[in-house]
C-alpha positions as CSV (number, residue, x, y, z in Angstrom):
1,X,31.8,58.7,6.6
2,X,34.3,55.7,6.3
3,X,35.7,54.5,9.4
4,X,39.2,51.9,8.8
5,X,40.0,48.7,10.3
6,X,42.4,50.7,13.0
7,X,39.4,52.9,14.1
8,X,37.5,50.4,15.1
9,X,39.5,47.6,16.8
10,X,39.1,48.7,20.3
11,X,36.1,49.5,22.7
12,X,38.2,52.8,23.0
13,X,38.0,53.2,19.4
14,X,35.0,52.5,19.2
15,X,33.7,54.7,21.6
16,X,35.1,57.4,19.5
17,X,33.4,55.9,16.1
18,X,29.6,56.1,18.2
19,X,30.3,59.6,19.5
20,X,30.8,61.0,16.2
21,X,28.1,59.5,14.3
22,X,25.9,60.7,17.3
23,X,27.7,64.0,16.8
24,X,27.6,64.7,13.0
25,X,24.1,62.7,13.2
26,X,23.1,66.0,14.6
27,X,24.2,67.9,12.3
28,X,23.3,66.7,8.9
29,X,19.8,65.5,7.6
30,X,21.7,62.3,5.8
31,X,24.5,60.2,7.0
32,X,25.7,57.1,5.8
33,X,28.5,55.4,7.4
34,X,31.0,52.8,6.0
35,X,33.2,50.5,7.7
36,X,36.2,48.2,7.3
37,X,37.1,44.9,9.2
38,X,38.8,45.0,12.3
39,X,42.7,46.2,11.7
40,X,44.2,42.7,10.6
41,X,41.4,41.1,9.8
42,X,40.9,40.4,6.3
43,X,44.8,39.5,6.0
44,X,44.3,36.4,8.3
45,X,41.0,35.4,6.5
46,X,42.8,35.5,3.2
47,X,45.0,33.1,5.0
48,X,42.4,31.1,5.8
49,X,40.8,30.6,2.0
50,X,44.2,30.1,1.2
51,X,44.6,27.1,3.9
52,X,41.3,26.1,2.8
53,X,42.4,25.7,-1.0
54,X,45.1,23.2,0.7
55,X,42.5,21.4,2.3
56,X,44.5,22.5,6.0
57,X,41.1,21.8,8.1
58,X,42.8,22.4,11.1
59,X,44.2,25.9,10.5
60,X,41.2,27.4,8.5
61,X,39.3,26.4,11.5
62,X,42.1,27.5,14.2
63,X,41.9,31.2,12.3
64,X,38.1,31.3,12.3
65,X,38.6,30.4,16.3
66,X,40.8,33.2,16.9
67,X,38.4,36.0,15.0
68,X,35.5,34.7,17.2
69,X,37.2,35.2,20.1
70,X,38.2,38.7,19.3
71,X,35.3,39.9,18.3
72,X,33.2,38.2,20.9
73,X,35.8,39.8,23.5
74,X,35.7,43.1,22.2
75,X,31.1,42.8,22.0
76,X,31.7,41.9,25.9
77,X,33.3,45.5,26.6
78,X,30.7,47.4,24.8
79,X,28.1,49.0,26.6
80,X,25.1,47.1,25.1
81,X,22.0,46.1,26.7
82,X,21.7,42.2,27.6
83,X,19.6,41.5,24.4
84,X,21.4,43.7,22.2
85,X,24.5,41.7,23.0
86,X,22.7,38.5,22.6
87,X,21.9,39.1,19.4
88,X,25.0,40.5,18.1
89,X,26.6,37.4,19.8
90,X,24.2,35.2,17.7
91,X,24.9,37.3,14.4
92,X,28.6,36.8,14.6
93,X,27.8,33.2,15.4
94,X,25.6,32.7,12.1
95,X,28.3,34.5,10.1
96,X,31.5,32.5,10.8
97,X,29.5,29.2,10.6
98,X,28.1,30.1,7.4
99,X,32.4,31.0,6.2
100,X,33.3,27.9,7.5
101,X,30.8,25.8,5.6
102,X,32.6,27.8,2.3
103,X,35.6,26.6,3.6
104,X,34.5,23.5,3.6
105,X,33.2,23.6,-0.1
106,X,36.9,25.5,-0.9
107,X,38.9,22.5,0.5
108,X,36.8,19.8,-1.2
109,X,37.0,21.5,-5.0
110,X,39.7,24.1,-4.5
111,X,39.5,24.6,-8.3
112,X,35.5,24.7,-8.7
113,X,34.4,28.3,-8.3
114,X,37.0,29.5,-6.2
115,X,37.7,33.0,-6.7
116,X,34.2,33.5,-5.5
117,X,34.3,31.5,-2.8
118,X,37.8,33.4,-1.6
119,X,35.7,36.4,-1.8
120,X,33.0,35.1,0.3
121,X,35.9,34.2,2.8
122,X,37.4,37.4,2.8
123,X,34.7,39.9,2.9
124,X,33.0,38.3,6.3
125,X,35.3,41.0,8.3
126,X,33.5,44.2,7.2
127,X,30.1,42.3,7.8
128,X,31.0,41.7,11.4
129,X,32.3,45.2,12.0
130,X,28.9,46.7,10.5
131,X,26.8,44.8,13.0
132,X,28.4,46.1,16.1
133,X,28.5,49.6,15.2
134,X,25.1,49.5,14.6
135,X,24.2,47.7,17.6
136,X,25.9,50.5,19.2
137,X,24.7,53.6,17.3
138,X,20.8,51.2,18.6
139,X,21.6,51.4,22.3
140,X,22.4,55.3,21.8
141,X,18.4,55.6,20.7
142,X,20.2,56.0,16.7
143,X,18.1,53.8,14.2
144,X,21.2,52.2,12.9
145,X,20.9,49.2,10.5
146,X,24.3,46.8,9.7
147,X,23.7,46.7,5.2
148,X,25.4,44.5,3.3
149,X,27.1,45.8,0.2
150,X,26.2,43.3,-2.1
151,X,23.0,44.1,-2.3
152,X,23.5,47.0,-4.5
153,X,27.0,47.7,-5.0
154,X,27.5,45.7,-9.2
155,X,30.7,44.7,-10.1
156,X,32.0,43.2,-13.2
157,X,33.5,39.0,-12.2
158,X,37.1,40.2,-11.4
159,X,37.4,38.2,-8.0
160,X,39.8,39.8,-5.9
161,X,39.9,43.2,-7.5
162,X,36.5,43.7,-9.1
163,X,35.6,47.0,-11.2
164,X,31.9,48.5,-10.3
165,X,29.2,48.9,-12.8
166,X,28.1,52.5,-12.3
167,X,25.0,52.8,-13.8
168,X,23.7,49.3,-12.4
169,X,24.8,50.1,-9.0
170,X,23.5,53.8,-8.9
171,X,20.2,52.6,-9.6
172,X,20.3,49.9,-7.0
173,X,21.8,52.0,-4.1
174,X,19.2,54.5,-4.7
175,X,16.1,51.8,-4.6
176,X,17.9,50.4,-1.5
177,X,19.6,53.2,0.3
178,X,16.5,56.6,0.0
179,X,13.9,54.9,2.2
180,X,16.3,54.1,4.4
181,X,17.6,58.1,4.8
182,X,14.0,59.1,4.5
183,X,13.2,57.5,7.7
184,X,16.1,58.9,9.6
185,X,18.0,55.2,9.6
186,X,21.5,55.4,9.7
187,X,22.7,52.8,7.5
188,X,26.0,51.1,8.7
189,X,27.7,49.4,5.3
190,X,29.8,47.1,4.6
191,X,32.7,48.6,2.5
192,X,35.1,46.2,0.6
193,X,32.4,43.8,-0.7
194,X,30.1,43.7,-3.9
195,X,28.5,41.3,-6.0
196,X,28.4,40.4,-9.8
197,X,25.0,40.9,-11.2
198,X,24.3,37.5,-10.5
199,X,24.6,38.1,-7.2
200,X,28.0,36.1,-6.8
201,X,30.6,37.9,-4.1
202,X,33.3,40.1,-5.1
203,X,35.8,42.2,-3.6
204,X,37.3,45.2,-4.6
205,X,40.6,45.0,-3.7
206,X,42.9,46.1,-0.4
207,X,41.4,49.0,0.9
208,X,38.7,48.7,-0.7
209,X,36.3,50.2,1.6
210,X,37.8,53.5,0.3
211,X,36.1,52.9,-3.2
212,X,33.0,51.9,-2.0
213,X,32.6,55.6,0.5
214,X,33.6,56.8,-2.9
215,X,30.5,54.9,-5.3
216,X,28.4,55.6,-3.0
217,X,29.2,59.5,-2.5
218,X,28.5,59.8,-6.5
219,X,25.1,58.0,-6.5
220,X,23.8,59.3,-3.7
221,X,25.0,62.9,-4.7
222,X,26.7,63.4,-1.4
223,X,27.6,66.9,0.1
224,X,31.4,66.1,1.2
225,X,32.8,62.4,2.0
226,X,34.4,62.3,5.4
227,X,37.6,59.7,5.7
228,X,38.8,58.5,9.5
229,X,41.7,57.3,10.1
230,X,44.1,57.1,13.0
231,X,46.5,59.9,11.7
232,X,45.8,63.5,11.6
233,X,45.6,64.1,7.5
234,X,46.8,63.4,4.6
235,X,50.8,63.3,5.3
236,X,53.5,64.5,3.1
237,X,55.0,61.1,3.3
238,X,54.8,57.8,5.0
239,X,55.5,58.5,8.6
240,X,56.4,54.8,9.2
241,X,59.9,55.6,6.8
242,X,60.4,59.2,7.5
243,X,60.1,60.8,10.8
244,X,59.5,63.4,10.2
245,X,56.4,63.5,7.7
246,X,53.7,66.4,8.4
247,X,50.1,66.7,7.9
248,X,49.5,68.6,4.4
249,X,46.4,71.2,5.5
250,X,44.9,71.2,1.6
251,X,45.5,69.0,-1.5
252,X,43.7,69.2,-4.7
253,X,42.1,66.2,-6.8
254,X,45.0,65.8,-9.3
255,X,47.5,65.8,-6.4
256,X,45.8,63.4,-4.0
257,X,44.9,61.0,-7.5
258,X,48.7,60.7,-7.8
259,X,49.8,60.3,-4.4
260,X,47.1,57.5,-4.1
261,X,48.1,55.7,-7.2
262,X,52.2,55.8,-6.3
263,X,51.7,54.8,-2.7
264,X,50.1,56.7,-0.1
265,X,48.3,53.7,1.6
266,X,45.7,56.2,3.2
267,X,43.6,56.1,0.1
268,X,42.6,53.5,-2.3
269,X,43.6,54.6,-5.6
270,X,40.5,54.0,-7.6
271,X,38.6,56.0,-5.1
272,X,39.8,59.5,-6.3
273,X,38.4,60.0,-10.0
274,X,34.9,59.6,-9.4
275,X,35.1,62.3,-6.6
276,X,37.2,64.4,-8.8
277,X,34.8,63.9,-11.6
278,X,31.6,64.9,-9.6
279,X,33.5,67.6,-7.3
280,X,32.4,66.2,-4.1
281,X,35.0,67.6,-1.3
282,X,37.1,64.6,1.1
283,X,38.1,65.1,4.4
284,X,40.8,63.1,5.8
285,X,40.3,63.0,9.7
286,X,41.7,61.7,12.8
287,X,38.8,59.3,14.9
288,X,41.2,59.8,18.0
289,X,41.5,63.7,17.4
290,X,37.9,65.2,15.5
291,X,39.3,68.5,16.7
292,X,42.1,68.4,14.1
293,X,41.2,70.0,10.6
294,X,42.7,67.0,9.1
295,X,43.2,67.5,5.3
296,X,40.5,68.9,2.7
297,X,40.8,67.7,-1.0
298,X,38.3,69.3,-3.6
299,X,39.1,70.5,-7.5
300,X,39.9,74.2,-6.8
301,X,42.3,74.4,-3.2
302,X,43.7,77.7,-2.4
303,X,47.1,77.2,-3.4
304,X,48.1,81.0,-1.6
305,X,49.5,81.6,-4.8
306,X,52.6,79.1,-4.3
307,X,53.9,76.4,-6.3
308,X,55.6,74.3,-3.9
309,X,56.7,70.1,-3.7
310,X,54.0,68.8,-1.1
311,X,54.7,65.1,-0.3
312,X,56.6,62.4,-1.6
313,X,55.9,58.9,-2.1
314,X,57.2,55.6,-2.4
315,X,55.7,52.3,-4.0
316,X,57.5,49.0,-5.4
317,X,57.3,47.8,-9.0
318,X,58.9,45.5,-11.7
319,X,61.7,46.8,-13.9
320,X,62.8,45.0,-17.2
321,X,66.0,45.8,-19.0
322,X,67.1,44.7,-22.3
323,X,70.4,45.7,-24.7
324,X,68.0,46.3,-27.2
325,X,66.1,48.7,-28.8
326,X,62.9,49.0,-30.4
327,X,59.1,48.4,-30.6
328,X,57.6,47.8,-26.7
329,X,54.4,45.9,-27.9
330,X,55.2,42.8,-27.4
331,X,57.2,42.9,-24.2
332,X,53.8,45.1,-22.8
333,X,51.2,42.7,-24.1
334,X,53.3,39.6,-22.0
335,X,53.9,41.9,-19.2
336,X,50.1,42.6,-18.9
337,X,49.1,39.8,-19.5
338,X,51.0,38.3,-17.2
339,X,49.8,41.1,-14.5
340,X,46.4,39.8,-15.6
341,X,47.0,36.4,-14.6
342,X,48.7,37.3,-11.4
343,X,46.8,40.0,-9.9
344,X,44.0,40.6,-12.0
345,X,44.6,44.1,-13.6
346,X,46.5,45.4,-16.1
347,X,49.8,48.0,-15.6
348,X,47.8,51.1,-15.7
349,X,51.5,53.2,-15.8
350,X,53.9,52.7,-17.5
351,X,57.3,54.2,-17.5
352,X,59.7,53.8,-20.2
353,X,63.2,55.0,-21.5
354,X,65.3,54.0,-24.9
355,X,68.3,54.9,-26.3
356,X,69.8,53.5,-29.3
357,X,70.9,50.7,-28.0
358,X,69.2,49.8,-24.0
359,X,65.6,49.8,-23.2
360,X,64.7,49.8,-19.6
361,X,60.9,49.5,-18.5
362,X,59.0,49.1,-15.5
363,X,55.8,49.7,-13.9
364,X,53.7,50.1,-10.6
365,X,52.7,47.2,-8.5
366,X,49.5,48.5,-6.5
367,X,49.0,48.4,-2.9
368,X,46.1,46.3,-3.5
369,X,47.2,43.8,-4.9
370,X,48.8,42.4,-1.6
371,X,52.2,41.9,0.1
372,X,53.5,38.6,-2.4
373,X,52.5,40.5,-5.3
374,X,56.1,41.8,-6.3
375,X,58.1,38.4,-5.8
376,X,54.9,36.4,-8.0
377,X,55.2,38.7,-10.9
378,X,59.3,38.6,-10.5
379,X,58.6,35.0,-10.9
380,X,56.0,34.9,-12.9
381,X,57.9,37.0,-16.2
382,X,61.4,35.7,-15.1
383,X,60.1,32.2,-16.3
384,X,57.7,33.7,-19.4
385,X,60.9,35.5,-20.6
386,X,62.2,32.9,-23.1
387,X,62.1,32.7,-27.1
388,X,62.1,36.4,-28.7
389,X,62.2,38.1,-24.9
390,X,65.0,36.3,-23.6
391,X,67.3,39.3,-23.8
392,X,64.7,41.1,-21.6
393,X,66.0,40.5,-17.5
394,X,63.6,41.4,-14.7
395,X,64.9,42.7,-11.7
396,X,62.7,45.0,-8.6
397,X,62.6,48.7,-8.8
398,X,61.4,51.4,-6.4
399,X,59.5,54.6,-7.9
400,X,59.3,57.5,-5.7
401,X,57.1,60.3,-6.9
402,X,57.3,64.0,-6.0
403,X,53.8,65.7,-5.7
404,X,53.7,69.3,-6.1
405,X,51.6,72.1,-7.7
406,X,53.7,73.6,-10.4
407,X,56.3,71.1,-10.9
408,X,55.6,71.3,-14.7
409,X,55.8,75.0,-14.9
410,X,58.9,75.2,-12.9
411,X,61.6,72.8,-13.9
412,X,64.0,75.1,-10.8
413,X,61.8,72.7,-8.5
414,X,62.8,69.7,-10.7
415,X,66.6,70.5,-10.7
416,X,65.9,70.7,-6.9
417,X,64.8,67.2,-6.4
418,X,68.2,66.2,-9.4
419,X,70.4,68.1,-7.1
420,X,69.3,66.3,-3.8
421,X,69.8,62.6,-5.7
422,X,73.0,63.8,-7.0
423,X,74.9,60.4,-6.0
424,X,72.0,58.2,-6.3
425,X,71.6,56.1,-10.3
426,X,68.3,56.8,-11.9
427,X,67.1,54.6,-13.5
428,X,63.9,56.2,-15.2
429,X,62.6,59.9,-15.1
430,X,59.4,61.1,-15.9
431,X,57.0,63.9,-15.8
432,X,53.2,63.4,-15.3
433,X,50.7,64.9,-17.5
434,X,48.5,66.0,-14.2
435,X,51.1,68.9,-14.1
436,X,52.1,68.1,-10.3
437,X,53.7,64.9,-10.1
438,X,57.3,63.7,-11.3
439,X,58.1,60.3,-11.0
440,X,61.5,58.8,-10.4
441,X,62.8,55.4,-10.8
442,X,65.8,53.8,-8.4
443,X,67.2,50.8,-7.1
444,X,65.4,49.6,-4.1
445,X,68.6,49.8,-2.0
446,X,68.7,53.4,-3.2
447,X,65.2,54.2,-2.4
448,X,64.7,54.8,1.4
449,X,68.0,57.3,1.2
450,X,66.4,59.2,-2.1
451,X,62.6,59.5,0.2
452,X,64.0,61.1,2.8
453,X,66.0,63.8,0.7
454,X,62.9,64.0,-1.1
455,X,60.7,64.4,1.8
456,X,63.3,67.2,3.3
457,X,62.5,69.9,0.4
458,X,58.8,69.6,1.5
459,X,59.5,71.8,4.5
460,X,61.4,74.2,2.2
461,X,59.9,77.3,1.5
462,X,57.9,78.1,-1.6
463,X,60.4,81.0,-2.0
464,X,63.6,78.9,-1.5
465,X,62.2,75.7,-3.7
466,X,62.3,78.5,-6.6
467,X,65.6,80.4,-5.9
């Protein structure tokens, strides 16, 4: 079970987290729990490596102040016994003195080592979180033990966005992780955090702690993998742009892999495939409401027999347009290279349309790569485009993809979603090879109008999205 930073930022919250780890404790012979930093956490530690690399003493240290006092405040309101919350007081202690001595190092060689160092900053959140749950899940006669992910979760050096090493880390997580179960010990991990083989800190991008429920689901050969959030499901848009949006009761691999990728910010995108790949069921649940079904993803959903548009989604990426036409390699190889340098991956979609005479291109900027990752890779290729690319302009698109079983079989739901953007320019259209996605490309001034008559032929009837 993987609890966000929103579910566990409040002794309220809180309270809920305990009581259903006690609950589904209970209930199954193995339970392994993973947890995020406290809801805005990690964003102002990133500020403070960032302040650190300026050598800003005064407002690393003035952030580091703050999370003390939070977390200290919210360890006061917990029912814990006089020594448990001594030593968890202690712990949290120890932990930000230790950041603040990597500061230190950061400000005084801010070019010597410092994407690891940035990810020693930033992944202190999820280690403070793990330590108060199981301080709490202790005082509830629970043997639960705060673990620290990188002692057995491998990643490759990609600071900021590392990849896991499978094989190295299944082997590790099941030396580490079996005695634990075997003795009935609830271990409470960090999620977020790994560490190269070396044993130097890594992250694994925003929402990371997704992923890491996910790696460890496939080496530990997990029954089902159980995601709380503070909504009720898996919605059939964001509910922060539409009104609107509605829980979606069932969702298969392929669907939920797409939605993740082009923007739903429930999931981390990376976490889907090994899942999908090993068939392990998800759950999507609400901490506040454990009554509510939520939303189940596996391979094989009962689809009733319907082929229907489910959600829609909306994510921000890059556009480049030329008067030109002809071969792409060597605009792609700057553009990802240039992704490479910016935000450490590579554009893993593309999409692409040429006539005789225009090219237009563009591709996804991930959630996880952080809010100022559109304007630094505007930037970044508006200045690299010079020499043979200079008739190549860059400019900030919106792609907004319909998810929906069948929407390769039945191109009536396709002229649907046409018909509904009738007055809005398209820039790009295309049709994904997972048969249930279709992904469309517009202005961004175009795209919260285009979501929302999107979203509105989600609540259309199978019968009526075919007539």
């Amino acid at each position: 079970m993987k609890f966000g930073g929103s579910t566990v930022g409040t002794t309220t919250a809180l309270t809920q987290v305990i009581s259903i780890i006690l609950h589904e404790y209970e209930r199954w012979d193995r339970l392994i729990v993973v947890a995020s930093a406290l809801e805005g956490v990690t964003d102002a530690l990133i500020e403070a490596a960032h302040l650190a690399q300026l050598s800003n003493r005064r407002g690393y240290r003035r952030i580091v102040a703050t999370i003390r006092t939070r977390h200290l405040a919210l360890v006061e309101k917990l029912p814990l016994s006089k020594e448990e919350r001594s030593d968890l007081e202690t712990d949290i202690d120890q932990l930000l003195f230790d950041m603040l001595d990597v500061c230190q190092g950061l400000s005084h060689a801010p070019d010597i080592n410092s994407g690891e160092k940035i990810d020693q900053i930033i992944g202190v959140g999820e280690r403070l979180t793990t330590r108060i749950i199981a301080a709490l899940l202790r005082e509830n006669d629970v043997r639960g033990v705060a673990v620290d992910a990188t002692d057995f979760i491998v990643t490759d050096n990609t600071y900021g966005n590392a990849k896991p090493l499978l094989p190295e880390t299944c082997q590790k997580v099941n030396h580490y992780l079996l005695p634990m179960l075997d003795r009935q010990i609830v271990p409470v991990i960090t999620g977020f955090i790994g560490a190269t083989s070396d044993g130097k800190p890594t992250t694994l991008g925003r929402g990371g702690s997704d992923y890491t429920a996910s790696i460890l689901a496939i080496c530990m050969d997990a029954n089902e993998v159980w995601m709380w959030t503070d909504v009720d499901g898996l919605m059939s848009t964001d509910p922060r742009e539409v009104d609107d949006a509605h829980v979606i009761p069932e969702l298969s691999y392929s669907e939920v892999s797409e939605m993740a990728y082009f923007g739903a910010r429930i999931l981390h995108s990376r976490m889907v495939k090994p899942l999908r790949e090993r068939n392990i069921p998800l759950w999507i649940k609400n901490v506040f409401k454990p009554q509510q079904p939520g939303t189940y993803v596996a391979n094989h959903v009962n689809q009733n027999g319907t082929n229907r548009i489910k959600a829609a989604t909306m994510i921000h990426g890059v556009g480049l347009y030329a008067e030109q036409s002809g071969p792409l390699i060597g605009i792609t190889e700057l553009v990802n290279q240039t992704l490479d340098e910016v935000i450490g991956t590579q554009a893993d979609v593309m999409i692409t349309a040429q006539s005789s005479n225009h090219t237009f291109m563009c591709f996804v900027i991930p959630t996880s790569a952080g809010p100022d990752a559109l304007h630094q890779m505007q930037n970044a290729l508006s200045s690299r485009l010079l020499g043979e690319f200079q008739a190549w302009q860059v400019k900030p698109v919106s792609i907004l993809s319909v998810i929906g079983n069948g929407l390769d079989i039945l191109p009536r739901l396709t002229a649907r979603v046409l018909m509904a953007l009738d007055d809005i320019q398209i820039l790009a259209l295309s049709q994904g090879p997972s048969h249930c996605s279709l992904s469309i490309v517009v202005a961004p001034e175009d795209a919260d109008k285009a979501l929302r008559r999107i979203h509105a032929l989600t609540s259309v009837t199978p019968s009526d999205q075919v007539s």
